[in-house]
N, C-alpha and C positions, 0 to 999 in steps of 0.2 A: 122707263121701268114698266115691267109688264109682269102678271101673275100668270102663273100655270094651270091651266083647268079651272080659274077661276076660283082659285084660293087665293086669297089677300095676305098670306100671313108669310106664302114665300116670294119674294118679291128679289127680280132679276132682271139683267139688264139683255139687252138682245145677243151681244157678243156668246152672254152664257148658255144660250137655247142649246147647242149640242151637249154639252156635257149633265144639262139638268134632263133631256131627252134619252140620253146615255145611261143619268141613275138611274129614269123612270124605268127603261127596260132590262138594268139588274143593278135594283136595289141593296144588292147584297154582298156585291164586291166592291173588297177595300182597294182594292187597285184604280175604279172608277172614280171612287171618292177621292183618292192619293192624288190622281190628277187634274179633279176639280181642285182640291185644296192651292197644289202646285201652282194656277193656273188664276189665281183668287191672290196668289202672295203681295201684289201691286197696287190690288184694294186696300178699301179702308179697313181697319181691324173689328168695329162693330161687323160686317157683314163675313169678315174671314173667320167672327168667332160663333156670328149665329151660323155659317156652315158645319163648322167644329161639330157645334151640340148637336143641328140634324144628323152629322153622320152619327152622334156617339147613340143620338136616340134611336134612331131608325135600322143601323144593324143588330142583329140578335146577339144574344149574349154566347152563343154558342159558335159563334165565327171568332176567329183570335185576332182582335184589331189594336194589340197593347201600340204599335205605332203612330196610331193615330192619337192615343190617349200621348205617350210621349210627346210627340209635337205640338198637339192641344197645350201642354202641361209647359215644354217651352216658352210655350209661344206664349204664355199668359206672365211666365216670370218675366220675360221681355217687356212684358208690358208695365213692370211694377205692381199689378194686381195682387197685393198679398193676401187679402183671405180669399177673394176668387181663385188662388192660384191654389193656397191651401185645403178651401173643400175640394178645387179640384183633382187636387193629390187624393184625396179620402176615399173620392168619388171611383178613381181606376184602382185604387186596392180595395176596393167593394169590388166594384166590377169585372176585373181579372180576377184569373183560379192564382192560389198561391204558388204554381210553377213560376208566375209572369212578375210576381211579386219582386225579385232582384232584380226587374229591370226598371223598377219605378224607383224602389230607394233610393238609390246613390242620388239621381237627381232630385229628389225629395229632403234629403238629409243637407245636399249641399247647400238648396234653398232657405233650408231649415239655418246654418250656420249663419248667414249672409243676412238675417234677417238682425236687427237692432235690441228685441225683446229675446233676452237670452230663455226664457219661460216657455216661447213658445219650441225654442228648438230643443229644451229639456223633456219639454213630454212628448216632443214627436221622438226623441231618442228611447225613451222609456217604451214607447209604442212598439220601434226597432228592434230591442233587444230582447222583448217577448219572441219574436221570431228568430230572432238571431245571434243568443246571449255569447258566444265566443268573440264579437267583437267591441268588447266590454271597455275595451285597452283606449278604443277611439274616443265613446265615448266620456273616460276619464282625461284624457286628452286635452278633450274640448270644456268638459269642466274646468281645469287648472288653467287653459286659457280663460277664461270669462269670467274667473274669480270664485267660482263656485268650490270652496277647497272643501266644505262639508262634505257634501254633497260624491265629491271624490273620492276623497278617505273611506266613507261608505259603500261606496260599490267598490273601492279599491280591495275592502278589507272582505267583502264578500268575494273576492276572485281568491284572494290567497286562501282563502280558507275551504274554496273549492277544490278537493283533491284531482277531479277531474277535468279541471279547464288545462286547455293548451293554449299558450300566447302564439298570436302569429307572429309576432315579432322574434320569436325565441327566445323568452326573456323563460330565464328557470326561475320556481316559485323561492328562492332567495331575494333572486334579483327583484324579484314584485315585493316582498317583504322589504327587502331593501328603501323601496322607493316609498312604501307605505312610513316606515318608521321616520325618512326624512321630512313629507309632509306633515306630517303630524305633530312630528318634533319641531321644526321650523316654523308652525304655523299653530300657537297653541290660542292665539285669538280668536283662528276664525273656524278651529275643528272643535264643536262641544258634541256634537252626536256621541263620541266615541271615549271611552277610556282608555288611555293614552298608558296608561302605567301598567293596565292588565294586559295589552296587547304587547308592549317590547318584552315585558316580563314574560309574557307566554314563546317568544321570540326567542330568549335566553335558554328555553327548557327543548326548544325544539332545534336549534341551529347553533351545537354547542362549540362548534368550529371557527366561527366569526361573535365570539363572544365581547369580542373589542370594542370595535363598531355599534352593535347594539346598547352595553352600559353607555357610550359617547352621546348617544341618541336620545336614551332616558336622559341623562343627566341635563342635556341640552335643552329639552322638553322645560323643564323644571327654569334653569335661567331664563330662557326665555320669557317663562311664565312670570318672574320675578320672585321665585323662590330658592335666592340663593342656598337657605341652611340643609333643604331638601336635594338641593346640588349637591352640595356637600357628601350628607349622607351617602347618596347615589354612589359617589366618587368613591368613599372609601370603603363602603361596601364592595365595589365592583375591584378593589386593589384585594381586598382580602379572598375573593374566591376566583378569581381568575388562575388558568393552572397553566396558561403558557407564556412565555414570555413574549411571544408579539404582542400578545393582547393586553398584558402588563405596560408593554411601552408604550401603548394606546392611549388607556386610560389613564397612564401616571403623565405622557406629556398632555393631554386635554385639560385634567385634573391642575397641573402648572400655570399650563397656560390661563386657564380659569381664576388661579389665585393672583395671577401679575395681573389681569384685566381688571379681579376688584380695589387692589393696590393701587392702579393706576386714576381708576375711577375717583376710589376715594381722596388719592392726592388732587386730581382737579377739582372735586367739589369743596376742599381745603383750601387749594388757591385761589379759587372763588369768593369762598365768603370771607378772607382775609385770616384766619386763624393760622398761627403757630402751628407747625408739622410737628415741631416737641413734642407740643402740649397733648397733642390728639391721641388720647389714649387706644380709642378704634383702631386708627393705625398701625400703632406701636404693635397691637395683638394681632392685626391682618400681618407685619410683617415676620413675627415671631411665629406664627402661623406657619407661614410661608416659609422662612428656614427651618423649622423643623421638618415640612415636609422632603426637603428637599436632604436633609442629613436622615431620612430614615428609609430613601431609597436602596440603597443596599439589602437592609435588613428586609425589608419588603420584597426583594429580590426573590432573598434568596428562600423566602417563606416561598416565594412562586415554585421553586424549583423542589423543595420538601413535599407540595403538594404534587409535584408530577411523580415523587420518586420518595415516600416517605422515609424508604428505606436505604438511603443515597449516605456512606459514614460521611466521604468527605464531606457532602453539604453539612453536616450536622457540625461537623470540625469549623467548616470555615463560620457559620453563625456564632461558635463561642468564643473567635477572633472578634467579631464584630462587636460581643457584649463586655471586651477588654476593660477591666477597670471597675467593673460593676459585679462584687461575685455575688449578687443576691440572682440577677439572671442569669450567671455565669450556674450554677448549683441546679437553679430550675430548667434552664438547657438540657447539661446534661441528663436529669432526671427524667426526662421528655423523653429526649434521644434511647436510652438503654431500656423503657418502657414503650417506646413505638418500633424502634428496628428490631425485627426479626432476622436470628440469624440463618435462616434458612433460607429467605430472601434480600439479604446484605449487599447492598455493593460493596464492596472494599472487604476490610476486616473490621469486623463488631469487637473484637476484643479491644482494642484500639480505644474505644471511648471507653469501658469500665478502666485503662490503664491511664486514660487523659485525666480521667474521673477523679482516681486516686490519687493521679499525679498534683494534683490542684489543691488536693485536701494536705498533702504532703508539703507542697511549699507554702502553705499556710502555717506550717506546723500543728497539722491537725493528722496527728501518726493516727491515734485510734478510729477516726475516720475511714482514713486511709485503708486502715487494716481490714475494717470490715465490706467495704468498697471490694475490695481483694476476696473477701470470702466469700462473697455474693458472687462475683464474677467467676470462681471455680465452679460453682454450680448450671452456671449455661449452660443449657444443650447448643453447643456451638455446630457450624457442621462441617470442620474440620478438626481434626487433633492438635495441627499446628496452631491454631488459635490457645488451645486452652493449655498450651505447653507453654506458647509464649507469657501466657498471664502469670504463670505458676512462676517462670525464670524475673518477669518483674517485681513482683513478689520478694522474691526473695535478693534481688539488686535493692531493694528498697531497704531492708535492713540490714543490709551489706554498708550500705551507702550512711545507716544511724549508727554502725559497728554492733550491732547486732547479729553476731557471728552462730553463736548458739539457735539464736531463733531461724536463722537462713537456712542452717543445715538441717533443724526441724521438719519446716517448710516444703522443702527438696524432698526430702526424706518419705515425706506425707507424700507426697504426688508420685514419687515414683514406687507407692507399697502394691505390692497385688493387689487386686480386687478382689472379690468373693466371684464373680464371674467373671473367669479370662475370658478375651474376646481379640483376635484377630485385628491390627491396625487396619486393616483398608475394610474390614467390616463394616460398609454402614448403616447395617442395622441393628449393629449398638451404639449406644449414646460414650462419644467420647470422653467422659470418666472413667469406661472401663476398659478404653484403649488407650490413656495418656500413659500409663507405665510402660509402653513399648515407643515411646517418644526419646530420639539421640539426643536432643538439644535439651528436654531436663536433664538427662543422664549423664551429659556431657557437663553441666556448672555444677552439676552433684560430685564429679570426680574433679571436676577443679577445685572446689572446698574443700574436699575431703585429703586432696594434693596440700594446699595451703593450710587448714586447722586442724584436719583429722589427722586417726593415726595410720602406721603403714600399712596394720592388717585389713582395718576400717575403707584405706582406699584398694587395697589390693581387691578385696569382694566386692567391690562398684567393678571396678573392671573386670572382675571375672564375672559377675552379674551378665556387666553389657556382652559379655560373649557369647556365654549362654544364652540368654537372649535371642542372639543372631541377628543384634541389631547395629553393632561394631564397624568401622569404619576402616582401609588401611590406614588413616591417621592416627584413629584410634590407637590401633594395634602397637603403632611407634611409641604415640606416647604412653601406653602401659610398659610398651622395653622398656623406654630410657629411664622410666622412674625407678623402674628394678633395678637396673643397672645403675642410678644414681645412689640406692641403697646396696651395693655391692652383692648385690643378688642376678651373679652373672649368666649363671646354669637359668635359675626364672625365667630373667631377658631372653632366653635363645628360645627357652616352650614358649613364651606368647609370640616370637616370629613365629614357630612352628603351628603354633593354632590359629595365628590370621591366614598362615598359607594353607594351610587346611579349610580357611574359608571362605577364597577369594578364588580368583581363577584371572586369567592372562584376558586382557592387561592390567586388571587393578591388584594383582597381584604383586607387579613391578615392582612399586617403591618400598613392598616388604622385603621382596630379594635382595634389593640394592642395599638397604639399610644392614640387613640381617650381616649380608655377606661381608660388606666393612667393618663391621662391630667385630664378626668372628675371626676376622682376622688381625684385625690390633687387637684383640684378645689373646689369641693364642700364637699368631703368626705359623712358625713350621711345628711347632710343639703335635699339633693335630691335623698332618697333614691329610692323612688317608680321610680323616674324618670331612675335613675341608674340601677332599674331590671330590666327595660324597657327597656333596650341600650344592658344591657346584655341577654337579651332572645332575642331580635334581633339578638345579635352576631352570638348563639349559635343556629340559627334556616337553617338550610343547614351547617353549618359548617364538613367541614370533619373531620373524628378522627383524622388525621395524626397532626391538628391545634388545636385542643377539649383541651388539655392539660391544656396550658399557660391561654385560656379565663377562664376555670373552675377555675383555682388556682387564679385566680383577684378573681373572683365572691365569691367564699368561702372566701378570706381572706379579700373581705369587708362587707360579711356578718359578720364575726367573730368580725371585729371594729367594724362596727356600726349597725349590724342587730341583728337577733337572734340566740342563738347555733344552736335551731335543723333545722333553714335556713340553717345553714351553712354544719347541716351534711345531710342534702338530696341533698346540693351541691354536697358533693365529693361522695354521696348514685350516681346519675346522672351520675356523675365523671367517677366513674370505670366501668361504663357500654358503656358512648361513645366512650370515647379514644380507641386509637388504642391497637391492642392488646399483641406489644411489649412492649406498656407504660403502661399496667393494673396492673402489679407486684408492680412498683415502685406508681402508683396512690394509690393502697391499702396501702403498708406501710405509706404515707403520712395520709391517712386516718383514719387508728389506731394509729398514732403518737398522732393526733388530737383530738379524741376521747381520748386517753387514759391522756389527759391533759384538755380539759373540764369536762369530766364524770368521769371519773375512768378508770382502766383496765378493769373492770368486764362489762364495757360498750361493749370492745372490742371480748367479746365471738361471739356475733351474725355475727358481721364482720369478724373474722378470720372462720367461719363457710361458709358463704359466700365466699370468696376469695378461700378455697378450693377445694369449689364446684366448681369454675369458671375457675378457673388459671389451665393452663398444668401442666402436671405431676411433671417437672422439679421445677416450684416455688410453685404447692403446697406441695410440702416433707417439703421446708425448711417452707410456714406459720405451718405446722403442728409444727415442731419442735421449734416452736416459741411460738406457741400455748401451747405447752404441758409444755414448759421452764415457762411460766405466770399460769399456773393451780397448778405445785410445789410448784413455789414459794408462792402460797396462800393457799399454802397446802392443793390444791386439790387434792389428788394423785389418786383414783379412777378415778379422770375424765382424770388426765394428762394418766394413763395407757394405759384406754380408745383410748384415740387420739393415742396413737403408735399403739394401734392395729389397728387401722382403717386405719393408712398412713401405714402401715406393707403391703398392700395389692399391693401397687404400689411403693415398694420397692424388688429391684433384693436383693438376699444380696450379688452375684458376682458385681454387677455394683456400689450398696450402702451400701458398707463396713462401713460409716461413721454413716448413721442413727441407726443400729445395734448397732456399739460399743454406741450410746447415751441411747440409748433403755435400754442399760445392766450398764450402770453406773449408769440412772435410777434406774434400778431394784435392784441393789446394796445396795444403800444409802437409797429406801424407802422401799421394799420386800420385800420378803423369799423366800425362797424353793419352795414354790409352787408358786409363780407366776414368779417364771426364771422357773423351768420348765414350764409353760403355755408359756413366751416368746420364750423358744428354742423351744417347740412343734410349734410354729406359723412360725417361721424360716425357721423348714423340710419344713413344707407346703408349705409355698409362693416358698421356693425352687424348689420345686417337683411340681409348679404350672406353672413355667417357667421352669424345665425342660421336660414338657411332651410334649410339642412340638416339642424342638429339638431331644427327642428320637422317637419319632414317624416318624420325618424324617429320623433319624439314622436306625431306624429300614427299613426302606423304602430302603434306598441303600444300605445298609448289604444285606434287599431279595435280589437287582437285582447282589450283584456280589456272593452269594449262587447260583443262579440260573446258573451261567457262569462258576464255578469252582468244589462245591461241587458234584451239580448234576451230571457234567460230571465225578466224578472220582465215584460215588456209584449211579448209576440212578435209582430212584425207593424208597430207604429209607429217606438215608444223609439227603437231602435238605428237603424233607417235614418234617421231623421229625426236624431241626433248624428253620424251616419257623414257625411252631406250635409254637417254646417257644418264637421267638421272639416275636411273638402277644399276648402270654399270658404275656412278662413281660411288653409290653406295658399299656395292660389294666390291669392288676394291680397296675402301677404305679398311670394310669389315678383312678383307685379304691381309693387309696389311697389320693390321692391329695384330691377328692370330701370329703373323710370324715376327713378329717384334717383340711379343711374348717371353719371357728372360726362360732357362733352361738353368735351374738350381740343379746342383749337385754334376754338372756337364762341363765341357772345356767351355771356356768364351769365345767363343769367334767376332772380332772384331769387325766391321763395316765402317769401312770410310763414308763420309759425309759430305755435305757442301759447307760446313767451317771451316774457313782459314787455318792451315798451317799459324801463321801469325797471331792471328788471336786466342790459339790454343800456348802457344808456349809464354803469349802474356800474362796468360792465368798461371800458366803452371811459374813463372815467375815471380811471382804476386810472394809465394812463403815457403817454396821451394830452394834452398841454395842448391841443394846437388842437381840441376838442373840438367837437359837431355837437350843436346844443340840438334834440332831438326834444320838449320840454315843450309847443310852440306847437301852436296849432289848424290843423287844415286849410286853411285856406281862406286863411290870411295866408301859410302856404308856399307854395300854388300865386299870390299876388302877388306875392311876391317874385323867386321864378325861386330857382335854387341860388347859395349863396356858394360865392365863394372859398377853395378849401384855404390855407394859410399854411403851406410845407414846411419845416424847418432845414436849410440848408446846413452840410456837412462835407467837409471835405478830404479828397480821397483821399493813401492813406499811402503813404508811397515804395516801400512791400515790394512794392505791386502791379503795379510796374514793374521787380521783379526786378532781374538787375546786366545789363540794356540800357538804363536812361538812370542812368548812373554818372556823375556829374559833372556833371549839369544840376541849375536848382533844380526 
């Protein structure tokens, strides 16, 4: 050991000469010092820590040596040194500026944690949080670790109540509230700093969304405490203002569960001290307690739901289900109900309860009740008309119902009188009193009553009322005919058709036509006929097709009784032309039905010509085949021929297999040889007439995948030389189709085919007996010249002659 200059106080060993030579000539660098230190690690820690202090004394304060202080500060909790290590914390946040300051805490606070006396590392935290209060969260933290729960709750409840703190953790000031109201509630032994009931309660006013959870909190606060009855209270406090139903189910299962846990409690402490479960009166009232609670869940309900929506009918309806049996709440309900809902903001219909109201006092047999219940309810400002119509019609069901017939039509009477100010029904800036007289539905049991007790003239002025009015219905309108008409007031009945048609318009005009025009003619039948075409071109003058049907079939079938045929056939002539044109099909057949039982069938040529031309594709195939079926059978076969050729045109034969095979048992039964081959030649064609388009497409996309495949394996020949034929089979097909084409009103020129001889005269075999012997050689048919056909005679049937030769043979 040797001293430096002859100071005794630093004392070094000879190894250290360079580097204490080193400070002497710059005292001032911490790097020289850094290396002494380094270089000292292997010594004893008295002489590494009196280095330490010379560097810390001997550099100025205005050099930034926070490392040194660091590793000093180290190196001393290494050593267990705890208040050494602690002034020496004090010592480098003196002596560092407050920039340096985050680099001493962390190790300062960790120290602080690790240390046994939790006091000491409470005030160095409090020391902390004056410089650095956003990390308030750690140190509550570490309180709740240590047992310190006051102490937390306190700074806890000062963070929530900081509107400006942000957690670094992310926790949102709920979630801190959150945590605040658990501790405190959970731990009411060891939180007295704090008022516990001001603070959730203040909770409840501010976080009205999680109102659940906070009563759970208070209530729990209180058990905890050992205040069951204050539980309680809590509990049903927080049932009665809670306005949602999660939070209802919160606090009603907590609340449960709270009452089974005293239940239970109390039966072990029962089975403890040996007493009788009978006897124990306590008991008996925790468990009477406890079913009540549990049977007035509903009704607690549905109060939740009142309170969201006080204006809710049904809610209000289903509560005075709930108080079934009891009308003392049953009376006070309603009386609640019709004094809190407003009809202006109503769910449902408010009328509804003043009618449930009365209805109640009614099957009591309490009528005067009742009555005035009814009178009170007329006066609503409801805010619709239909509300206070309806009240008025139960009303007066009500003494309908005791035979109180006189008082009903009173009643009625009353409601439907003018006001002193008219006022437009959909006006709603009048009060519906002085728009229920233009209400159908009183007006409408006012004319029922007055149908049933009054007299004719008494209901004939309700109905002329409601016309007037212009509030009349086409049912209406009926039922005012039929009741004229049931009082033999025929002329009446026909003006109120005439004044509802006067009021209506197409289509609710309909079922006045329909009605009118039946009546007037089992009325009068031919008696009035002119007057009857008259009602009927009225009918039919704006009439839509979709209506056109049912008028036209009246008009022809009383032309038919009492007019004349061909009135009747320019009817359905008119007929098939307005009607709709789903109904034109079945209008025609009606039409040749008719025709072919006045006239004849031969009547029916002109019209089944017609309906051809007119009808889609779909129904004229089958008039043709209908057509051609009636030319056979009058043994017109040329003409029946004719018509297959002509529907042949707009027959697929893939899609209409059927008309084909008719075509050919035709040709069968009446033919030969050469007009099945003329049929099958027309066949190819229509074939080859539908199919020239789909090959023309075919051919279209054959080019385009030639052009992707061919081409690229042979470029230059392949593909133009397959593109060439595919266009030439095109337009040969299209070639062919054009001259296969039938040629109406021209000679036939036959064309042989590639069918058998053979299989041709099998067919004509089939239902032919006059049969054509094609077996023979050439050369003996051109000697002979052609035979003789041999035709069978048949009588034509008398239907063909319709009812114009009646009484001839």
């Amino acid at each position: 050991m040797a001293s430096l200059n002859g100071k005794p106080d630093v004392i070094f060993e000879e190894d250290d000469l360079p580097y204490e030579e080193e400070i002497i000539r710059n005292p001032y660098s911490v790097k020289c010092w850094m290396r002494y230190i380094e270089f000292k690690q292997n010594g004893t820690m008295s002489i590494l820590n009196m280095i330490y202090e010379r560097a810390l004394k001997e550099l100025p304060g205005s050099i930034p040596h926070n490392l040194i202080w660091l590793d000093y500060c180290q190196f001393l909790v290494s050593q267990c040194k705890i208040t050494r290590s602690r002034r020496t914390f004090d010592r480098a946040l003196r002596a560092l500026p407050v920039t340096q300051h985050p680099r001493i805490w962390p190790l300062y606070l960790r120290f602080a944690r690790n240390l046994p006396l939790p006091e000491t590392a409470i005030r160095v935290y409090r020391r902390y949080l004056k410089l650095s209060p956003e990390n308030a969260e750690e140190y509550i933290d570490y309180l709740r670790s240590c047992g310190k729960l006051d102490e937390a709750a306190v700074r806890l409840a000062a963070v929530v109540n900081d509107e400006s703190f942000v957690s670094k953790e992310g926790k949102s000031n709920y979630q801190l509230w959150h945590e605040l109201c658990d501790l405190i509630s959970q731990n009411p032994d060891k939180v007295n700093s704090l008022n516990v009931g001001a603070i959730i309660r203040g909770g409840l006013t501010r976080f009205t969304d999680q109102l659940g959870k906070l009563w759970c909190s208070l209530a729990d606060y209180y058990i905890r405490s050992g205040h069951f009855e204050k539980a309680r209270d809590v509990y049903e406090e927080a049932i009665l203002t809670v306005v949602t139903v999660r939070d209802f189910t919160q606090v009603f299962d907590s609340y449960a569960q709270f009452e089974e846990s005293m239940i239970a409690a109390k039966m072990e402490t029962t089975s403890e001290l040996g007493k009788d479960e009978e006897e124990d009166i306590d008991l008996e009232l925790r468990l009477a307690r406890f079913e009540q609670l549990i049977a007035r869940r509903p009704l607690l309900l549905n109060s939740v739901l009142l309170r969201q929506n006080p204006h809710n009918v049904h809610e209000w309806h289903k509560r005075v289900k709930l108080y079934e049996g009891k009308p003392r709440q049953i009376i006070n309900t309603y009386t609640e109900a019709v004094q809190t809902v407003d009809p202006m903001k109503a769910t449902g219909k408010p009328s509804s309860l003043w009618v449930s109201f009365a209805k109640f006092y009614e099957e009591n047999e309490q009528l005067d009740d009742a009555r005035t219940i009814f009178e009170k309810a007329t006066k609503v400002n409801y805010k619709q008309v239909d509300d206070l119509a309806g009240v008025w019609c139960e009303y007066g069901e009500m003494e309908l119902r005791h035979e109180n017939y006189e008082q009903a039509l009173r009643i009625l009477r009353k409601a439907t009188a003018i006001p002193s100010k008219k006022a437009e029904y959909f006006d709603v800036s009048e009060s519906v009193q002085n728009r229920v007289y233009k209400s159908l539905k009183v007006w409408s049991m006012l004319a029922d009553l007055e149908e049933s007790m009054g007299t004719f003239q008494s209901t004939k002025a309700v109905y002329d009322r409601i016309i007037d009015l212009r509030i009349a219905t086409p049912q209406i309108i009926i039922n005012y005919a039929m009741f004229l008409e049931e009082h033999n007031y025929f002329e009446e009945s026909f003006k109120a058709y005439e004044r509802g048609i006067a009021l209506f318009r197409w289509p609710n005009v309909y079922d006045i036509w329909n009605t009118y025009l039946t009546k007037f003619i089992d009325r009068y039948g031919g008696k009035k006929l002119e007057r009857a075409r008259d009602l009927f071109e009225q009918a039919l003058d704006g009439c839509p097709a979709k209506f056109a049907k049912t008028i036209y079939l009246l008009y022809a079938k009383l032309e038919e009784e009492f007019g004349l045929a061909r009135h009747a056939m320019a009817v359905y002539e008119r007929a098939t032309q307005a009607v709709d044109n789903t109904e034109r099909h079945h209008m025609f057949n009606i039409y040749i039905k008719r025709a072919a039982e006045i006239y004849g069938v031969t009547y029916t040529r002109a019209i089944y010509q017609k309906a051809i031309e007119v009808l889609p594709d779909e129904h004229s195939r089958d008039m043709c085949l209908r057509f051609a079926d009636m030319e056979s059978k009058l043994g017109e076969i040329d003409r029946g021929r004719a018509i297959y050729s002509y529907c042949s045109q707009i027959c697929d034969p893939r899609m209409t297999a059927t008309f084909w095979q008719t075509w050919k048992e035709f040709e069968i039964r009446h033919g030969n040889e050469d007009t099945i081959r003329e049929m099958l030649r027309i066949k190819r064609s229509v074939q080859a007439t539908y199919n020239t388009q789909v090959n023309f497409m075919s051919s279209q996309m054959m080019k385009a995948t030639t052009n992707a495949t061919i081409s690229d394996l042979a470029p230059g020949q392949l593909g133009l030389d397959d593109m060439k034929l595919l266009e030439q089979q095109a337009q040969q097909l299209a070639a062919e189709a054009e001259q296969d084409k039938p040629k109406l009103k021209e000679k036939i020129l036959f064309v042989r085919s590639d069918t058998s001889r053979s299989e041709l005269a099998e067919l004509a075999k089939q239902a032919n007996p006059d049969e054509i012997d094609i077996e023979d050689e050439d050369g003996d048919d051109e000697d002979q010249g052609p035979e003789e056909v041999q035709l069978e005679q048949k009588s034509v049937p008398t239907a063909v002659f319709g009812g114009l030769k009646e009484g001839e043979d």
